[in-house]
N, C-alpha and C positions, 0 to 999 in steps of 0.2 A: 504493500500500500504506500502511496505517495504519503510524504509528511503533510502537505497543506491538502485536507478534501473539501472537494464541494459536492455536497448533497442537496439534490433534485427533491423537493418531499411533495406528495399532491396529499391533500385530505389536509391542509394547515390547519383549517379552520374549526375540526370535528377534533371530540375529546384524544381521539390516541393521540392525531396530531398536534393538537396544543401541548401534550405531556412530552409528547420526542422535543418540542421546539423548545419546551422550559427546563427540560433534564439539561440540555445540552453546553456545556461552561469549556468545553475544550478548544482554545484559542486557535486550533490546529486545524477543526472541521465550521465550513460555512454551510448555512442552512439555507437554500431557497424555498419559499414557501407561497407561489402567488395564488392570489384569491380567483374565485369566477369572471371578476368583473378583465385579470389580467392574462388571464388563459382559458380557453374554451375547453376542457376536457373530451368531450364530443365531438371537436374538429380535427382530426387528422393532421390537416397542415398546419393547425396554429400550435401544437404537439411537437410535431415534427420542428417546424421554425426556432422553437424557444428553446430546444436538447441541441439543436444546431449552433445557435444565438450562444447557451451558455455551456454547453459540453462539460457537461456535470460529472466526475468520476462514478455516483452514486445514484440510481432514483430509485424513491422508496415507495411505493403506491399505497398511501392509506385513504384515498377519496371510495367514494362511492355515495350511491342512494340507499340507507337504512331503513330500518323502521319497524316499527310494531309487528305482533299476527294480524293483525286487522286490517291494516296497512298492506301490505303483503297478500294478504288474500282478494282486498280492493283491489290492486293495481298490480297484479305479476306481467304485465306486458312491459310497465316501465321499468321493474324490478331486474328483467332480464335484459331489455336492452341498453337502459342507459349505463349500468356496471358492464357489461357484455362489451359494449362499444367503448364504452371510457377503458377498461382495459386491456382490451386489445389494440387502440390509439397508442395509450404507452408503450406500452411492451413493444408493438412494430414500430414504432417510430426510435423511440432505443437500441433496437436493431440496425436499424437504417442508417443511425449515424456511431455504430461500433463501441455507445455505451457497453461498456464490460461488465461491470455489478448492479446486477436488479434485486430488490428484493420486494415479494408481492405479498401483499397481507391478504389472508385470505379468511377464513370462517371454520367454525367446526360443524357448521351446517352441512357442509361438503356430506357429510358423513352417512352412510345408511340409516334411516327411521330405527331396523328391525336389528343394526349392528352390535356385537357382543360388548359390553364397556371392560376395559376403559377401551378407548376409542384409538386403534393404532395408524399410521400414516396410510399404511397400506390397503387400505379398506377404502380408499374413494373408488367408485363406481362395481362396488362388490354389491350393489342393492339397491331397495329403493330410496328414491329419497321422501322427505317428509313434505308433504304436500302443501301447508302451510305456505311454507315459503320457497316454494321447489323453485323459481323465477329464478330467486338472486343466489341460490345454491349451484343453478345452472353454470349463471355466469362467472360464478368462481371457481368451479372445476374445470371450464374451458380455458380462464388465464394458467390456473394451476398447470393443465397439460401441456398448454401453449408453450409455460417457459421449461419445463421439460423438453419439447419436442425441439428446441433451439439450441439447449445446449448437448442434445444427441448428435444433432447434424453438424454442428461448430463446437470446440469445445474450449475457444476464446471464451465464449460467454458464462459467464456463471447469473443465471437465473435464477431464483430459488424462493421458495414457497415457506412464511412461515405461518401458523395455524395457531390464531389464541384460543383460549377458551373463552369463556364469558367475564365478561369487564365492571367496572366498577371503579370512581373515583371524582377526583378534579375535573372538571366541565364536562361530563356527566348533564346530561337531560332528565330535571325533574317534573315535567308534566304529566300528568297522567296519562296522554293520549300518546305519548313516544318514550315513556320510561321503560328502563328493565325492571326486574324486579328489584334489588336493591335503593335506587334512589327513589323507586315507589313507594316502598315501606318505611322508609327513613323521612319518606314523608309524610304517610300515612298515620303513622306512629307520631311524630312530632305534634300533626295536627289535633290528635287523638289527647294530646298530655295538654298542650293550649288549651281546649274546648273541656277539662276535667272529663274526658269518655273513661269509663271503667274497664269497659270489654274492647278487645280488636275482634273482627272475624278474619280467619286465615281461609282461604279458597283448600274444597279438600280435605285429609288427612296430616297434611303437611311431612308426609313421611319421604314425597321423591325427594331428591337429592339435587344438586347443583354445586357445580366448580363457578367461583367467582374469583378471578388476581386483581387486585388493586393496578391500576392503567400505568401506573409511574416504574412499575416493576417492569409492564411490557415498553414500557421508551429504556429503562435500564438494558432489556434485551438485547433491544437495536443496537445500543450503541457497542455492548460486547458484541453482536455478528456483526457491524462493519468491521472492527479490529479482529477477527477470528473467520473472515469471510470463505475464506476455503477451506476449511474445515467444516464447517456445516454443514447436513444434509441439504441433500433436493427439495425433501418437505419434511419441515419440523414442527410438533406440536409443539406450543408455550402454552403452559397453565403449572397450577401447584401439582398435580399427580394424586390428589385428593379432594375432597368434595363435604359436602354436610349435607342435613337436611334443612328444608325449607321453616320448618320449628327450630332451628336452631339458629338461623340468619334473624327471624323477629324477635327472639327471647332474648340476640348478642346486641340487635339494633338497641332493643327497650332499656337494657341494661347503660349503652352507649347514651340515650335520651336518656336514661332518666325516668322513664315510663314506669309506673308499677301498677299495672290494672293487671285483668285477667285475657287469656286467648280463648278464643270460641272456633271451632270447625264448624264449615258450612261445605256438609257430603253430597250436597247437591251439585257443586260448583265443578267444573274441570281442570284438571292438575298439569295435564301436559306430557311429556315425556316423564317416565321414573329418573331416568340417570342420563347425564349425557358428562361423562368425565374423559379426557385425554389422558391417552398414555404420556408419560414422560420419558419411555424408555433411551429415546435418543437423545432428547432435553439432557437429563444428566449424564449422558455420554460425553455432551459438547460440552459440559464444564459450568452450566448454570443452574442458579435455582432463584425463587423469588426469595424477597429479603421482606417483607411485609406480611405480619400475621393478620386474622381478620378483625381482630379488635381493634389494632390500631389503624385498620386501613379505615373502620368504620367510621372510628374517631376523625379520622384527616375529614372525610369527604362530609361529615354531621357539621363539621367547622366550617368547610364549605357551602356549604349548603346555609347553614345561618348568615355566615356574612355577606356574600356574595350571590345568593338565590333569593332569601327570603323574602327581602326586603326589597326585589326589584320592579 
């Protein structure tokens, strides 16, 4: 690796990206980060122009179009094309101009619906996928293959695929209509202790399980795989290699608030998947592990969320 890098980053503006941009203190590496308004994602040649223009050692693809089940189930036509097209614009166009290190973020949605847990690399396109959000599962297993199938036919390129688990932290989305579960209950909860409410209801039995890593651990990642970049697998899972249940993410939030009522189950409700946990096997091969346990990551983002959310 060159001493001075310059890193291409798309997605600035969404939580991973802001966490890569705020981890980042290393005098040695520059960030490019432009918004919508100064790169089309969807345009090809404005793609092509700007990897041309600034011939970045580095691009790290964290853009796309997210969103809720509901969302998702609304709109899988834009789900699949505009991630579909936004990343295959990078990736070809990074090609084009003999960019050498990609690294594509991808989802553990990739993953079979019916797949044994924990969830290992090798299992994308072993099954089906889960219908919910099959649109933007599509179009990450096509970038996935894509930089696979580039650096078979070249082996200049190093492309490569990394695969978080489920996120949580700093600029984190707490609205109801696009939260994950975490900054919902953290909200939920909050509001629940404000209003003196005694009871929560939890959706379910609260018994499936869920991997959550605080975001600041996945920009931690990035910046060991740029200095560790050939070493790295083709596709590497990021997460802790462990999981909880959903009773125990509200019982550590209410703890972190402050909260001391009681939880109620409504068996009516629908829970979702039981388990969707990543192997770590290759994770700890490459030399990492997260450094954030989940009390204190609750605590960072409960902080955030009062200073910087509440009150906006």
């Amino acid at each position: 690796m060159p001493q001075q890098i310059k890193i291409f980053l798309t997605g600035g503006n969404g939580m991973v990206g802001k966490n890569i941009l705020e981890y980042n203190t290393n005098p040695n590496i520059t960030i490019l980060a432009p918004n919508r308004k100064e790169i089309n994602l969807e345009d090809y040649n404005a793609v092509f122009n700007y990897i041309k223009q600034q011939k970045p050692d580095f691009i790290i693809h964290a853009a796309g179009l997210v969103g809720g089940i509901q969302d998702n189930i609304a709109r899988p036509v834009d789900f699949l094309i505009k991630n579909l097209d936004i990343g295959r614009n990078l990736i070809m166009a990074a090609k084009s101009n003999r960019v050498k290190n990609f690294i594509n973020l991808s989802s553990s949605c990739m993953y079979p619906r019916e797949a044994k847990n924990p969830l290992q690399e090798d299992l994308i396109l072993k099954g089906e996928l889960e219908p919910t959000n099959e649109g933007y599962a599509l179009a990450k297993i096509v970038t996935t293959r894509l930089c696979e199938y580039i650096n078979k036919e070249d082996d200049y390129f190093q492309y490569k695929t990394v695969i978080p688990c489920n996120l949580y932290g700093k600029y984190d989305k707490f609205s109801p209509e696009h939260s994950h579960m975490v900054p919902a209950v953290i909200k939920k909860i909050d509001e629940a202790k404000l209003n003196g409410n005694s009871t929560i209801t939890i959706w379910g039995n609260g018994e499936a399980r869920r991997e959550f890593m605080y975001a600041k651990d996945l920009a931690d990642f990035i910046f060991y795989a740029v200095s560790n970049f050939t070493a790295m697998p083709q596709n590497i899972n990021v997460g802790l290699g462990y999981d909880f249940t959903i009773n125990h993410y509200y019982k550590t939030i209410a703890k972190v608030i402050g909260f001391e009522g009681q939880f109620e189950h409504d068996l009516s409700k629908p829970v979702g998947m039981y388990q969707k946990l990543i192997d770590d096997t290759k994770l700890k091969a490459f030399g990492w592990t997260a450094k954030t346990d989940l009390e204190q990551g609750l605590q960072l983002t409960y902080s955030y969320y009062k200073t910087e959310v509440k009150h906006d």
